[in-house]
VOSERO-562253 format. One record per residue: residue number from 1; chain; x, y, z of N, C-alpha, C, CB in turn. Coordinates in steps of 0.1 Angstrom, whole numbers, plus 5000, padded with zeros to 4 digits. Glycine has a CB too. Example, Ala and Ser with C-alpha at 12.3 -4.5 7.8 and 13.67 -1.06 7.14 Angstrom:
# VOSERO-562253
n/chain/npx/npy/npz/capx/capy/capz/cpx/cpy/cpz/cbpx/cbpy/cbpz
1/A/5132/4943/5078/5123/4955/5078/5132/4967/5078/5113/4955/5090
2/A/5128/4978/5071/5137/4989/5071/5129/5000/5079/5141/4994/5057
This chain:
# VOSERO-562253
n/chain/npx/npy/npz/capx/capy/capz/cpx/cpy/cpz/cbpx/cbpy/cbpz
1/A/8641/2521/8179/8638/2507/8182/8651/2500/8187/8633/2499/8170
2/A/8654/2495/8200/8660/2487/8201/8661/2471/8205/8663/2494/8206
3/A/8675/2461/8203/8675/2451/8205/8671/2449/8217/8684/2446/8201
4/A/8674/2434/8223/8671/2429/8233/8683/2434/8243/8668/2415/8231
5/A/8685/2438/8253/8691/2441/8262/8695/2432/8273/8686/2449/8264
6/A/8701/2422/8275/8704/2407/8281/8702/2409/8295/8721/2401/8278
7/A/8700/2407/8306/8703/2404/8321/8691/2413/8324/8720/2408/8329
8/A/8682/2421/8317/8669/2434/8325/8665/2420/8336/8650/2443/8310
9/A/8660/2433/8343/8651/2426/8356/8638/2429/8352/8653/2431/8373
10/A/8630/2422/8357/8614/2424/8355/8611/2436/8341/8606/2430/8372
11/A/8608/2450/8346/8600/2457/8333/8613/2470/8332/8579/2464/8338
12/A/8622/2469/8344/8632/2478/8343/8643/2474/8328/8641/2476/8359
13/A/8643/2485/8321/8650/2477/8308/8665/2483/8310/8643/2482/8290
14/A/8672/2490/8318/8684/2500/8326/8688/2489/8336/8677/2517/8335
15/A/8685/2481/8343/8687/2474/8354/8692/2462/8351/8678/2473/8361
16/A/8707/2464/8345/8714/2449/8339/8721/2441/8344/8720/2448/8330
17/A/8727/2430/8345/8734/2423/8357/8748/2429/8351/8733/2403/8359
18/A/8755/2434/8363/8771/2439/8359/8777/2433/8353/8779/2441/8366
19/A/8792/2436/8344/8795/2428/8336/8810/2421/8343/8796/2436/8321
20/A/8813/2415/8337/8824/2410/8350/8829/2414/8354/8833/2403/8351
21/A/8838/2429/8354/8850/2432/8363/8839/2445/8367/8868/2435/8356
22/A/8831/2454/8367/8828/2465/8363/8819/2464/8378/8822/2468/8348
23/A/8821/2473/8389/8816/2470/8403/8801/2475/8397/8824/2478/8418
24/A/8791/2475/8406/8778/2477/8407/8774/2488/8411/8773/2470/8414
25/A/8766/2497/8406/8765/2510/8415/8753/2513/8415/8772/2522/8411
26/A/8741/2520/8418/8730/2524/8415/8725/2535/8403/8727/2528/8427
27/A/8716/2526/8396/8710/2538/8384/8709/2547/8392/8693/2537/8376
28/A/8711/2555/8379/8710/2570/8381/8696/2576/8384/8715/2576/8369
29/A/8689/2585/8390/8675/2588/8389/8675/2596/8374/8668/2597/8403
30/A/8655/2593/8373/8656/2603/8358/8659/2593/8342/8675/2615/8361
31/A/8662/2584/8344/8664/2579/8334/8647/2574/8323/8675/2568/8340
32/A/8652/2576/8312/8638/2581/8305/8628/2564/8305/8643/2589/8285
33/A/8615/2565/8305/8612/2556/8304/8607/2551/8287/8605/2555/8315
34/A/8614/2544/8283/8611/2542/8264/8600/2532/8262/8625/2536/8255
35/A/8594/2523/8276/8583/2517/8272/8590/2502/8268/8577/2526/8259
36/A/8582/2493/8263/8584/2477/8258/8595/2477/8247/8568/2469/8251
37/A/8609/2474/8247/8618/2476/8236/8620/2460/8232/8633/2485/8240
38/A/8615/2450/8234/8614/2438/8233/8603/2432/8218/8608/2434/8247
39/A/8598/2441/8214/8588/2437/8204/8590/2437/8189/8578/2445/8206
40/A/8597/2442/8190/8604/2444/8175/8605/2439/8170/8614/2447/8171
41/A/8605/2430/8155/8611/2423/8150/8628/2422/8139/8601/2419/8146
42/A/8633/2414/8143/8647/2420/8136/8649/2414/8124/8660/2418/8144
43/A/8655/2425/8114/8659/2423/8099/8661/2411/8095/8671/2429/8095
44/A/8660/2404/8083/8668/2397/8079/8676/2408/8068/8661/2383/8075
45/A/8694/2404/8072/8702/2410/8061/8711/2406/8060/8705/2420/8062
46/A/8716/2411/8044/8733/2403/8042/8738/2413/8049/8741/2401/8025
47/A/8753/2409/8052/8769/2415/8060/8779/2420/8052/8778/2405/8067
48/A/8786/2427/8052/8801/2423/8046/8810/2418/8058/8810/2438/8038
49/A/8807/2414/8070/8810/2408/8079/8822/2397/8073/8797/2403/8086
50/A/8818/2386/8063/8824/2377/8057/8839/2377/8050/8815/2375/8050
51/A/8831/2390/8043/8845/2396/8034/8856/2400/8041/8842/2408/8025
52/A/8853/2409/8047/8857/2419/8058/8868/2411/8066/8845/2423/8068
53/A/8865/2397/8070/8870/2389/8083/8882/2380/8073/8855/2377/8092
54/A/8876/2376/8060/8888/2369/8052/8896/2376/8050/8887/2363/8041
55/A/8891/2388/8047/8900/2400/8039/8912/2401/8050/8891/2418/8036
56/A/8909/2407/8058/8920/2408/8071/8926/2395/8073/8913/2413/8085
57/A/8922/2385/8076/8929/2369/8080/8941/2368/8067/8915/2353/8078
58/A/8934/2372/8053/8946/2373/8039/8956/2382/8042/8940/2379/8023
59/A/8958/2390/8054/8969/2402/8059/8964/2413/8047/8990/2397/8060
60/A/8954/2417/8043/8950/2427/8033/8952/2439/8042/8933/2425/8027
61/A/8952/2449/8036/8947/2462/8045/8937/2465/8047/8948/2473/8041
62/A/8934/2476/8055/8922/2479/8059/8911/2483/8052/8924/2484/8066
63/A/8919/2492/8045/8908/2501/8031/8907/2485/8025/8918/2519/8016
64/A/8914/2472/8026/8913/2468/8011/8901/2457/8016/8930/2460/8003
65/A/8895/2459/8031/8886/2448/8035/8873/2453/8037/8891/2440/8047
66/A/8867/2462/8028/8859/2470/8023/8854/2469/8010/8865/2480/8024
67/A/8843/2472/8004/8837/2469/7994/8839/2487/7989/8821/2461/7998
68/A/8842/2485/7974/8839/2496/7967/8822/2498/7963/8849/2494/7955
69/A/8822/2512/7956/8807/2512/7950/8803/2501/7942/8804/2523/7941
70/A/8816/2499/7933/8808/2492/7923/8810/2475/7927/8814/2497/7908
71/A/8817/2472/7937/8816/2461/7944/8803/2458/7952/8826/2461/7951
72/A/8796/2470/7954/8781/2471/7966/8771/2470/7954/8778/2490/7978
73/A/8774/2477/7947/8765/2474/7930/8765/2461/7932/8772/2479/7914
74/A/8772/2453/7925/8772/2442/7923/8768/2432/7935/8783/2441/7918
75/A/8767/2434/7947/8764/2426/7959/8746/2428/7957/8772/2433/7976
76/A/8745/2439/7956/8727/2448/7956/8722/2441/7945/8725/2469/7951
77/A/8725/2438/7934/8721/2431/7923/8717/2417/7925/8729/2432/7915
78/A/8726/2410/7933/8724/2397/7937/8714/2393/7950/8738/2394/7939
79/A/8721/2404/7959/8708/2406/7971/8696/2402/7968/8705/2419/7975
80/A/8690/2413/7955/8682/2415/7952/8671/2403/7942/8686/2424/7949
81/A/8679/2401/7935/8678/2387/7926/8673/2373/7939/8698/2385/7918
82/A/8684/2371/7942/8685/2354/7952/8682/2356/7963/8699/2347/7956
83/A/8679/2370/7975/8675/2368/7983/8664/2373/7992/8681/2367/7984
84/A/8660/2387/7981/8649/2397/7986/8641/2388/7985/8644/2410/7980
85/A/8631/2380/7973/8623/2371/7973/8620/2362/7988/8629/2364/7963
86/A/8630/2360/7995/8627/2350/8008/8633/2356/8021/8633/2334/8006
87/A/8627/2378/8016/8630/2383/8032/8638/2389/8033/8632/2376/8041
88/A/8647/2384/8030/8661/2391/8034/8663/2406/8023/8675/2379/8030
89/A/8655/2417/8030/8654/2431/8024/8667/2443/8027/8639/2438/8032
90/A/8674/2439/8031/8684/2449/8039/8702/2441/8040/8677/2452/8058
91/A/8708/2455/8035/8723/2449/8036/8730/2458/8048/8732/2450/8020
92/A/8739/2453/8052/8748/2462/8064/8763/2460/8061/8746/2458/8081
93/A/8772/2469/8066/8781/2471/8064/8785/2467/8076/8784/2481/8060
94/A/8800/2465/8076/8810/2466/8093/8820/2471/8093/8816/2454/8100
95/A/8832/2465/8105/8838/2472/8114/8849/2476/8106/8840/2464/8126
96/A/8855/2477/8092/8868/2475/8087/8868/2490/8077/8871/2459/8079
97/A/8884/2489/8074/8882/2503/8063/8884/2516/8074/8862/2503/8054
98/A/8887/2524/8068/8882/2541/8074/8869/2551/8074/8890/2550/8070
99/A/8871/2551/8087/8853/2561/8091/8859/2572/8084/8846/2567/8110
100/A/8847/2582/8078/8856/2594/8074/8843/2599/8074/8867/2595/8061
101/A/8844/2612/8084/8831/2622/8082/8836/2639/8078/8821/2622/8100
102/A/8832/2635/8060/8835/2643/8054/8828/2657/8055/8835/2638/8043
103/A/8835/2672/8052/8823/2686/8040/8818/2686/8055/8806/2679/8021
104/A/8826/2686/8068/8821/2693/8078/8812/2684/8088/8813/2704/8073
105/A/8806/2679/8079/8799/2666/8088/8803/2660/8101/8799/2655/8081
106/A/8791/2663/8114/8801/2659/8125/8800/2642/8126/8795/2668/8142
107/A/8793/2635/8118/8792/2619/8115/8796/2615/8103/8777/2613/8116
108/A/8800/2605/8104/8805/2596/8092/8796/2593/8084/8809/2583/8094
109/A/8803/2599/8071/8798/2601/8056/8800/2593/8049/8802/2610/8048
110/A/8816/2587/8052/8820/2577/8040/8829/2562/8050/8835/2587/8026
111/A/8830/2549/8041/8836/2541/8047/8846/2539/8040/8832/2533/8050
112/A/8858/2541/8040/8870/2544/8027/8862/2548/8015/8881/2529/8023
113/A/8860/2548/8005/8860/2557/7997/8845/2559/7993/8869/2553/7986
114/A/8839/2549/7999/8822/2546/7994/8814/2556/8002/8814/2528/7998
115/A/8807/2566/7998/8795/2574/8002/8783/2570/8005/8794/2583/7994
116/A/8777/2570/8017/8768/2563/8022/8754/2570/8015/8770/2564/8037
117/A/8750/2582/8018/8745/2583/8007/8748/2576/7989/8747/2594/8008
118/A/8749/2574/7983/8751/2565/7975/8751/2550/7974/8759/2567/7974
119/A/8757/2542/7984/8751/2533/7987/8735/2534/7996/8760/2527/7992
120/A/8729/2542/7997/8719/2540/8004/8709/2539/7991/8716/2551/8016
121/A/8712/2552/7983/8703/2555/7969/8705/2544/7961/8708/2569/7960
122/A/8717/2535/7960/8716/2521/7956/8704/2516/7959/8725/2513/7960
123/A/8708/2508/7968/8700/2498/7975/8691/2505/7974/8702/2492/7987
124/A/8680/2515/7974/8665/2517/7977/8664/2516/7960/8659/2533/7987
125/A/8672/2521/7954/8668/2518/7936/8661/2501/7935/8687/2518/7922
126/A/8669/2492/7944/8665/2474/7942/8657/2473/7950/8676/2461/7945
127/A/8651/2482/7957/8639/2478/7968/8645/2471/7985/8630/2464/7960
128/A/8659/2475/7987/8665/2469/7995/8668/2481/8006/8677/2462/7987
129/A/8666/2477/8019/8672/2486/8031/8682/2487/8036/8669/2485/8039
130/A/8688/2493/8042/8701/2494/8049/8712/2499/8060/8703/2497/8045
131/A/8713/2491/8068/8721/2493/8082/8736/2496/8078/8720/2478/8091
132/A/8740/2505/8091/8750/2510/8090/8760/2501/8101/8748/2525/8093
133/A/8771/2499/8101/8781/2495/8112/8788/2508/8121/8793/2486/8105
134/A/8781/2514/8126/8785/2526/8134/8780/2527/8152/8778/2540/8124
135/A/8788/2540/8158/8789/2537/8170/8785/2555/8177/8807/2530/8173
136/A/8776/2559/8184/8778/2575/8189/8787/2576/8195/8768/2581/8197
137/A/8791/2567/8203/8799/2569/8212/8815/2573/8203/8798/2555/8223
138/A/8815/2569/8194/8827/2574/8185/8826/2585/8178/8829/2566/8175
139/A/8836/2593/8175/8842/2608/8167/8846/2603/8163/8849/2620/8170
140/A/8842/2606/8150/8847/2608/8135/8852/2620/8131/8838/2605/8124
141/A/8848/2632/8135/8852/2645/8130/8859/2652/8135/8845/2652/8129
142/A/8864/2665/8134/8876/2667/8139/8866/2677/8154/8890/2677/8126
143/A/8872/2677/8163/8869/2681/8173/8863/2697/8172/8882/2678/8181
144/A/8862/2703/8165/8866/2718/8166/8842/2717/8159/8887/2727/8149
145/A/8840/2710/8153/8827/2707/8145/8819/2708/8162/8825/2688/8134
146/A/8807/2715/8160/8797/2715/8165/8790/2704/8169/8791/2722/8160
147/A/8785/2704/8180/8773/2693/8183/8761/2699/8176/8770/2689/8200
148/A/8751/2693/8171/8739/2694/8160/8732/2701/8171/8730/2678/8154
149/A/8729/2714/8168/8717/2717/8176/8727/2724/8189/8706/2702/8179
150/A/8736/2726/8189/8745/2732/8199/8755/2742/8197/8751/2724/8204
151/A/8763/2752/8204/8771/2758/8202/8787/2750/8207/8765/2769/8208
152/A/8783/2739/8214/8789/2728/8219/8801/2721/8208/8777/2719/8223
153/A/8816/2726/8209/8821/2716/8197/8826/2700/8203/8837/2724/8190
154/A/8827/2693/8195/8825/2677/8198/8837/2677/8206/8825/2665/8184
155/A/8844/2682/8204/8864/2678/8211/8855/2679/8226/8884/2698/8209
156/A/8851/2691/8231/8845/2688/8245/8840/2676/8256/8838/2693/8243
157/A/8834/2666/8243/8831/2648/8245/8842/2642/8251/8829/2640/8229
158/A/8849/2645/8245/8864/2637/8249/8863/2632/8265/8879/2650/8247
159/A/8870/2619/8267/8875/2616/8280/8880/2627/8285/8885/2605/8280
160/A/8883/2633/8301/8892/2642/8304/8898/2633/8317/8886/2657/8307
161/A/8907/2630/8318/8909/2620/8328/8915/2627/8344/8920/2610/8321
162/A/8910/2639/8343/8915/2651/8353/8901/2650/8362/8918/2669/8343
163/A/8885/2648/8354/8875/2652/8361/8866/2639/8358/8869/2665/8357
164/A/8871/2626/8348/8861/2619/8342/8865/2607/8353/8862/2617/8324
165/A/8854/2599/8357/8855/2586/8362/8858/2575/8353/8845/2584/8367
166/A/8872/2568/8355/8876/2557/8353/8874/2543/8356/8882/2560/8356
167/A/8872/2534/8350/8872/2522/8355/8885/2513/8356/8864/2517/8349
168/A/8892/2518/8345/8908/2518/8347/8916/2528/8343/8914/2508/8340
169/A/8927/2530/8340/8934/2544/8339/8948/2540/8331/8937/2551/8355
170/A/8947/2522/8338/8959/2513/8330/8956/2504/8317/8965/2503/8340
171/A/8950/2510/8305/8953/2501/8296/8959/2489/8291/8955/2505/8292
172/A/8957/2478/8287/8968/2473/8283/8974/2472/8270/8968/2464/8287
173/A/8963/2480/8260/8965/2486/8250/8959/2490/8242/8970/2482/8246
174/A/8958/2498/8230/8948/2506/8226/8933/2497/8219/8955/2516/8218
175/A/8921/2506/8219/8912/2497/8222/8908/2493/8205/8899/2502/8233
176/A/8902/2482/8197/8898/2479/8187/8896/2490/8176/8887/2473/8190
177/A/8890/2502/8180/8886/2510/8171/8898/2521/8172/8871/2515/8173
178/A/8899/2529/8163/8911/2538/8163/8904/2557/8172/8918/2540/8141
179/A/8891/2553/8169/8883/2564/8170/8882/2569/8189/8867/2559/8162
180/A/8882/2581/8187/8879/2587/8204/8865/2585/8208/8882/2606/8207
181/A/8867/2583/8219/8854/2576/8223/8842/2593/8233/8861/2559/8238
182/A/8833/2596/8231/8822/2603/8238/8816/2602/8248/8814/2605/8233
183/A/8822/2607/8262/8817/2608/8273/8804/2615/8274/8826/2612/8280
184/A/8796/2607/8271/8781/2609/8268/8773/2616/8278/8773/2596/8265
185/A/8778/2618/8295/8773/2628/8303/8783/2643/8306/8768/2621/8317
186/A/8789/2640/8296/8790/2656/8289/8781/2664/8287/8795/2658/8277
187/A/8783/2677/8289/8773/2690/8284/8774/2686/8263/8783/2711/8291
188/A/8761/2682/8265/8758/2680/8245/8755/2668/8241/8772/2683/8235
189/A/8761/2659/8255/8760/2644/8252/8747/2638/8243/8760/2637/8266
190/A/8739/2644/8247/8723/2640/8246/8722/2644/8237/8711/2643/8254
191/A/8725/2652/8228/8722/2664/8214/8728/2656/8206/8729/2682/8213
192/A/8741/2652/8210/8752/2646/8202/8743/2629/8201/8769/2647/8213
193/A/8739/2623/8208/8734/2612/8205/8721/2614/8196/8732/2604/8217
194/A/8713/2622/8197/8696/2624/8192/8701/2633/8178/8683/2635/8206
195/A/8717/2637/8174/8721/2646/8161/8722/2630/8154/8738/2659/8162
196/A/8729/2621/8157/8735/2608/8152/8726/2600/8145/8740/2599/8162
197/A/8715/2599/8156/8702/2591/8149/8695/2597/8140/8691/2587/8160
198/A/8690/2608/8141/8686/2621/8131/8694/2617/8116/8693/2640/8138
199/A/8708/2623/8117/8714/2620/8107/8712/2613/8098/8721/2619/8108
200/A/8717/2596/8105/8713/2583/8096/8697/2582/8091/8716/2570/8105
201/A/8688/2588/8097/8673/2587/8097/8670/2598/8086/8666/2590/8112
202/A/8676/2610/8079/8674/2614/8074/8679/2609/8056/8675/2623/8082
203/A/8694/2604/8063/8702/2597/8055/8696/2586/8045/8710/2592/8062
204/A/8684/2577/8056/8679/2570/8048/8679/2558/8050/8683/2573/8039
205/A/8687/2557/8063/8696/2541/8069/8683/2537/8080/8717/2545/8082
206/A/8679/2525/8081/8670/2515/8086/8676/2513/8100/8669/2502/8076
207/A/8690/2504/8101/8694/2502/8115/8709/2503/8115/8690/2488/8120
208/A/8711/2504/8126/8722/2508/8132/8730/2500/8137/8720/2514/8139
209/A/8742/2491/8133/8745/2478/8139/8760/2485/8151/8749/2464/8125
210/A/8756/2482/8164/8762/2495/8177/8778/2484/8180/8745/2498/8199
211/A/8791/2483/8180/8798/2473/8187/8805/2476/8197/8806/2466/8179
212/A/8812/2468/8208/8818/2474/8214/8816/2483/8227/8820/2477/8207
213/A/8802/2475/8231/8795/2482/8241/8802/2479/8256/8779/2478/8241
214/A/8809/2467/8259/8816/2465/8275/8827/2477/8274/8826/2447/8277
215/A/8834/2480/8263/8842/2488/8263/8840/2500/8270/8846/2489/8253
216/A/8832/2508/8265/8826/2518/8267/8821/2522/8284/8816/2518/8256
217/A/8819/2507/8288/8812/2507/8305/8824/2506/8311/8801/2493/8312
218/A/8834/2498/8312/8847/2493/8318/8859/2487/8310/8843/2482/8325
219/A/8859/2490/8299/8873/2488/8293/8875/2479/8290/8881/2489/8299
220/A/8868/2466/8293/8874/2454/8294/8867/2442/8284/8873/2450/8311
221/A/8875/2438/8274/8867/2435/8269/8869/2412/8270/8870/2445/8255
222/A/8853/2411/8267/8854/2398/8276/8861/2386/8264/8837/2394/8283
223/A/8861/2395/8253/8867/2383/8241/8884/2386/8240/8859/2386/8222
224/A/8889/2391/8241/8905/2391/8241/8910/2389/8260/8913/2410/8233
225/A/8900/2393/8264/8903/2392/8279/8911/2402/8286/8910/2381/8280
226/A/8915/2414/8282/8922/2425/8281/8916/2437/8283/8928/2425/8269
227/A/8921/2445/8290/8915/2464/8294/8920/2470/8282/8924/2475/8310
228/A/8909/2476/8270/8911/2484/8264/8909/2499/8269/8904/2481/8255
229/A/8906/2502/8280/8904/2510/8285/8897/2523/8281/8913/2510/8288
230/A/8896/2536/8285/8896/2536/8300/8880/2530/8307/8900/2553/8305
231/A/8871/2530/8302/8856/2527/8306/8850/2535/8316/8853/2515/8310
232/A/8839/2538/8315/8834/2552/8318/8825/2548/8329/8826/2561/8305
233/A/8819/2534/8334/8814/2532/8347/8795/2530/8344/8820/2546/8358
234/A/8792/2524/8350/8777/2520/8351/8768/2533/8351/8774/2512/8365
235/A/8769/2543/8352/8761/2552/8353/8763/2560/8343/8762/2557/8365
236/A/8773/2564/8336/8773/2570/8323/8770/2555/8307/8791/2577/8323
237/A/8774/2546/8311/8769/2533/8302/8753/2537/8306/8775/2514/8308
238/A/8742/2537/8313/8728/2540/8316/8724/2551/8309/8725/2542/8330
239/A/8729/2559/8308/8727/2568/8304/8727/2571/8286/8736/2573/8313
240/A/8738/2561/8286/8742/2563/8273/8736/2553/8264/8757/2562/8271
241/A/8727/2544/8270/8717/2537/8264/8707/2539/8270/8719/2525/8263
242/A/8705/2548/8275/8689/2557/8277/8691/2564/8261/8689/2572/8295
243/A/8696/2577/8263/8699/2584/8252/8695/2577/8235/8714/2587/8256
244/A/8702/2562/8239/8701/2553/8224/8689/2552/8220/8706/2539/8223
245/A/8683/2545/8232/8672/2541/8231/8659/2553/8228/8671/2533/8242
246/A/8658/2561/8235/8653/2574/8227/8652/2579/8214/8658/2581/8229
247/A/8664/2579/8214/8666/2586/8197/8664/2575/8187/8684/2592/8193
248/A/8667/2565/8191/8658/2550/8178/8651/2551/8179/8657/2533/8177
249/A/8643/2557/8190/8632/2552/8188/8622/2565/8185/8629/2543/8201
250/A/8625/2578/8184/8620/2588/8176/8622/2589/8167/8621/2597/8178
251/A/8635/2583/8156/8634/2587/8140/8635/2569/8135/8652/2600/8133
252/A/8624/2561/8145/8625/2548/8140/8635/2536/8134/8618/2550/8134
253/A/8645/2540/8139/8661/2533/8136/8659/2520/8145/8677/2545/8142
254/A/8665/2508/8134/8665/2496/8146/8680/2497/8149/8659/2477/8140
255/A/8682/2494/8166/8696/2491/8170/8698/2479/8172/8701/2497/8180
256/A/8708/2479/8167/8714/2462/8173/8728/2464/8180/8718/2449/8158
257/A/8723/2457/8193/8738/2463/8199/8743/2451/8199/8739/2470/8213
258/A/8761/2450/8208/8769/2439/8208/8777/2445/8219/8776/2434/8193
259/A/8779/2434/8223/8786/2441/8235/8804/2436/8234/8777/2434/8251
260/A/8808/2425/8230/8816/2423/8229/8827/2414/8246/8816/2436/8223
């Protein structure tokens, strides 16, 4: 399941108005058709969005703007108490702390020290659901791990800036997330996105909160105003939310994207 996708034209849900600096090119042919993605209705849920944003503004660290287990205990308890009653069934996590995709795993297991499994088995103990703050387009694992369902190892994803199309090449510095980003029309790309959604779906996770999506098209991001670079161009961005939209929408995962 995916969110609303901003600028579609008529029933084309791929056909988005370009984003500011990122020239125009023609879809790609072939791109899958996923049908009405407009119907959905979206979660109500708590964040650690809040914590997260003071925590860092206090100059905390990163692990320290993160919730422990027994800090998510205690959030689940209250959740559950003051606000399942009027809807609000589901909690999500965000952008802070370290990804860490432990025991081989080519996706992220843990967010500094908290095991997602674990918090997931929480929250379903209170009757409560749960979104992840994660990205496909990001490696977590060490390069050498297999794509799900491939002989394909993930390092192969990697930008190659010898054969990969650029939107810039000049950074002006490195981009929000620390993580290498997945050139998604790579050989595996598609395994590698439909392994991701699988995962969390088996995991147990409801939705998927996606950030950071201009980046990924053109580098450029429109809130600092700055090329995080390098951005991979209109036709691999299509692609790479073809792919999304698929795989939500076979192991029933809601996305929420953000573009940033």
């Amino acid at each position: 399941m995916l969110t609303t996708l901003y600028g579609c034209s008529d029933n084309n849900y791929y056909d988005m108005k370009p984003p500011t600096r990122a020239r125009y090119t023609p879809l790609p042919p072939g791109l899958p058709d996923v049908g009405d993605i407009h119907t959905h209705k979206a979660p109500l849920y708590w964040s650690t969005y809040e914590f997260m944003k003071m925590s860092e503004w206090a100059g905390k660290e990163h692990d320290d703007c993160v919730f422990t287990l027994d800090q998510w205990i205690e959030v689940l308890d209250w959740v559950k108490e003051e606000l399942l009653p009027y809807g609000y069934d589901m909690v999500c996590t965000d952008g802070s702390g370290s990804f860490r995709a432990l025991d081989g795993s080519p996706y992220m297991t843990h967010q500094t020290s908290v095991a997602f499994k674990d918090l997931v088995k929480e929250a379903h103990d209170r009757g409560l659901r749960v979104g992840i703050y994660d990205n496909p387009m990001w490696i977590h694992c060490d390069d050498n791990i297999l794509i799900p369902g491939t002989d394909i190892p993930v390092g192969t994803l990697r930008y190659n800036p010898e054969t990969d199309y650029a939107e810039t090449t000049k950074p002006d510095k490195p981009g929000p997330s620390d993580e290498p980003l997945a050139v998604i029309t790579h050989p595996g790309g598609k395994e590698w996105i439909d392994g991701f959604f699988k995962y969390y779906h088996d995991l147990g996770v409801d939705m998927i909160r996606m950030d950071f999506l201009s980046l990924y098209e053109e580098g450029w991001s429109r809130t600092d105003r700055i090329f995080y670079g390098p951005g991979f161009g209109r036709v691999n961005y299509a692609w790479f939310l073809a792919y999304c939209a698929e795989a939500a929408k076979k192991y029933n995962i809601f996305l929420s994207l953000v573009s940033n």
